[in-house]
Phi, psi and omega in degrees: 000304146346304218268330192298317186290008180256004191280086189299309209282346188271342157308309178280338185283332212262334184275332154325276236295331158303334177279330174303293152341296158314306177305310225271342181283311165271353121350280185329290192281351148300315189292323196283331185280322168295352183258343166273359183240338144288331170287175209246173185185150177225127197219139184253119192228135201262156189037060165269135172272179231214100191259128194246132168240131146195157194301115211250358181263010191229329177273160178191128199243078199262118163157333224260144185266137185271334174216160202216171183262105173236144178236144171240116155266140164169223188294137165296353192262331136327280206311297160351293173322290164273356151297324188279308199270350157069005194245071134288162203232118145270157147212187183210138188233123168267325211289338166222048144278132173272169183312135170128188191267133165199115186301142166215158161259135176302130178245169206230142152253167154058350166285128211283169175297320187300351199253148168250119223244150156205141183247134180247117006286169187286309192208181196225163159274124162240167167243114177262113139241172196301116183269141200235105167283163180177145201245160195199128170331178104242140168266173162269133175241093188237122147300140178289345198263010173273350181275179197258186186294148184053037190254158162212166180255110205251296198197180179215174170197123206230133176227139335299162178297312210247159155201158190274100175256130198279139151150219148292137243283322205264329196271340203278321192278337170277357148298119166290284171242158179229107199239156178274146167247147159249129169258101139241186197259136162333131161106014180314127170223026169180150208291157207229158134240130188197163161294132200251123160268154163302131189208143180257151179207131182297161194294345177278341188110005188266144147348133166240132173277095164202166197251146158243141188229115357257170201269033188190147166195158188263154192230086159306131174228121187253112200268144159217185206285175169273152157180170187215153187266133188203110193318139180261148186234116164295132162227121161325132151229148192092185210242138141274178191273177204298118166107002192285133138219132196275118173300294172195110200275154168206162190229157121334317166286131188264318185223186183201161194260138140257136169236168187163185176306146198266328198282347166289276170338301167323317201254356198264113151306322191187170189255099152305110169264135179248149201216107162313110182258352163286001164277319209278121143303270164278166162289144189191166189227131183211164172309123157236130188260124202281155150250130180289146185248146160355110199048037157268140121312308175202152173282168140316310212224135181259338181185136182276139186271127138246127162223181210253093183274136213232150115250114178302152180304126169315126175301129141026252196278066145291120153314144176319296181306323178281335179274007130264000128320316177294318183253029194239112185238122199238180169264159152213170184185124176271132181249138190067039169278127174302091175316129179275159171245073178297080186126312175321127162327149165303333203252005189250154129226139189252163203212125190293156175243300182213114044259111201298013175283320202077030175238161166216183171239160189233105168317065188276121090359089176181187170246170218327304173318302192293321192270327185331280187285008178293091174257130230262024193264021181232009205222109176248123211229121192223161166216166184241134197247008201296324170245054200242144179258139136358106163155204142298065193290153166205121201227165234256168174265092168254172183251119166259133195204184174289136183308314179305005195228122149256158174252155158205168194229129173319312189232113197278064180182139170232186190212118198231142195251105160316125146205187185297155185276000000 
């Protein structure tokens, strides 16, 4: 071993073949290095957002995609980069474009020259038009099915009333509506206040891109029970006492609200008052404490003024002649007089159910003087139609006549089927 390493040719061979070796190692890692800095690479990069200049105090700009598709190609060692550091640009520059349709193409920043940049889409349609203010109502916008049952919205009050809506000219000229929406949990059985926001809506209901200022307002709403108004109606009950006779009753109230259940409620035509006459003496005016009718929950009114017009039973000493004057009472009576329908809308007709004729016959009650001049062209048999809803109603029959006379009637109701002309 000694005598080889003492050999100058075993020398020379062993530092060849290191050098061979060596050369060929670093060849190696040059060629690898020249094939990463040269080879391509391709990358796709999503939802880049899409930045616009144009005059924005003036304009209004429709058309433009909030994000675009860009693929880059080029040294993988590019792509890498800017895929990681992100700080590229898409835009669209509008600033000396005029009003109207116009295609434009997306411009790019911040991309190195070596990549080859493509945007998907190449270019857009966009529309510049004239940004437009303009003030506009709101209504309340409430589902009714958030109420609880038999519940209603009797009335709101919204501050502001008006509010300012921003935008293109054209979507501005395509505003329908402009509403507060209410969002609460089911089952409102009693009046609220809360904050609404606002939403525009074209006359189809669609969502509109426009700014409203402001963009919220407050509302109180105020709920109640369901109910309806229905005329009160008198009735005698009882005998008067002997020599007494009751003329006539009348109240100040024409009508009155019931509340309750709609399926209730609905079916009631009118308020029967029963007014006991077998107390009354004199004419005189008192208190009546109302009765609730069946599956009403609550009246407007706990109790009503009536009064009674009486003529008292003759004193003693009444003279003979005038005290059969006092108690001398006739009858007279008309037949098939034609009930009027009073107070119905124009766009409404009505159709008798009962009495199907629409006739009655009518009793005036007074005396021999008074029934003398008693005709049926001074005497009006009616019923008021005036708050009667599309349907089937059943409403009281009255009689307008001379005051000196009571009336009466074959049927005191009728029953009439409502509907559009």
């Amino acid at each position: 071993m000694d005598k080889m390493m003492g050999n100058p040719w075993f020398l020379r061979i062993i530092a060849l073949v290191l050098a061979i070796l060596l050369f060929v190692s670093v060849k190696s890692d040059l060629e690898k290095n020249n094939m990463n800095t040269t080879s391509t690479s391709v990358e796709v990069l999503r939802d880049v957002p899409v930045e616009v200049y144009y005059d924005d105090e003036n304009s209004v700009v429709t058309g433009v995609p909030e994000t675009v598709t860009v693929n880059i190609e080029g040294p993988s060692q590019q792509v890498f980069s800017t895929k990681v550091m992100k700080d590229y640009k898409v835009f669209i520059d509008l600033r000396e474009v005029t009003f109207g349709k116009h295609t434009v193409e997306f411009s790019t920043e911040n991309f190195s020259d070596k990549l080859k940049v493509r945007i998907d889409p190449v270019n857009v349609d966009v529309v510049i038009e004239e940004r437009v203010s303009q003030e506009f109502s709101v209504d309340l916008d409430m589902n009714e099915s958030l109420l609880a049952e038999n519940y209603i919205v009797k009335s709101y009050d919204m501050e502001p009333k008006k509010v300012i809506v921003t935008g293109a000219k054209s979507i501005i000229d395509s505003i329908g509506y402009v509403k507060a929406t209410i969002v609460r949990d089911e089952g409102i059985n009693k009046s609220f206040e809360q904050e609404a926001s606002i939403r525009v809506l074209d006359a189809d209901l669609n969502k509109l891109d426009v700014t409203a200022e402001p963009k919220t307002v407050q509302v109180k709403v105020y709920v109640e029970e369901y109910s309806k108004e229905v005329p009160v109606v008198l009735a005698s009950k009882g005998v008067p006492k002997e020599g007494v006779t009751v003329n006539g009753l009348s109240t100040d109230v024409k009508n009155i609200r019931l509340y309750g259940p709609r399926t209730v409620i609905d079916k009631i035509g009118q308020l029967q008052v029963d007014v006991d006459v077998s107390k009354l003496e004199v004419t005189s005016s008192f208190d009546l404490k109302l009765a609730i009718p069946d599956g009403v929950t609550r009246l407007s009114l706990d109790k009503i003024k009536i009064t009674a017009d009486v003529t008292p039973a003759p004193t003693p000493d009444t003279e003979e002649g005038q005290e059969e004057t006092v108690s001398t009472v006739e009858e007279k009576s008309f037949e098939n007089v034609t009930i009027a329908v009073k107070g119905l809308p124009s766009l409404l007709v009505s159709n008798f159910e009962t009495p199907t004729d629409g006739t009655v016959s009518v009793v005036a009650k007074g005396t021999p003087e008074a029934l003398e001049n008693v005709q049926l062209n001074n005497v009006s048999v009616y019923v008021d139609a005036e708050n009667a809803e599309i349907g089937e109603v059943t409403l009281p029959i009255q009689v307008d006549g001379p005051s000196d006379i009571e009336w009466g009637t074959s049927a005191s109701e009728a029953k009439l089927t409502i509907k559009e002309a």
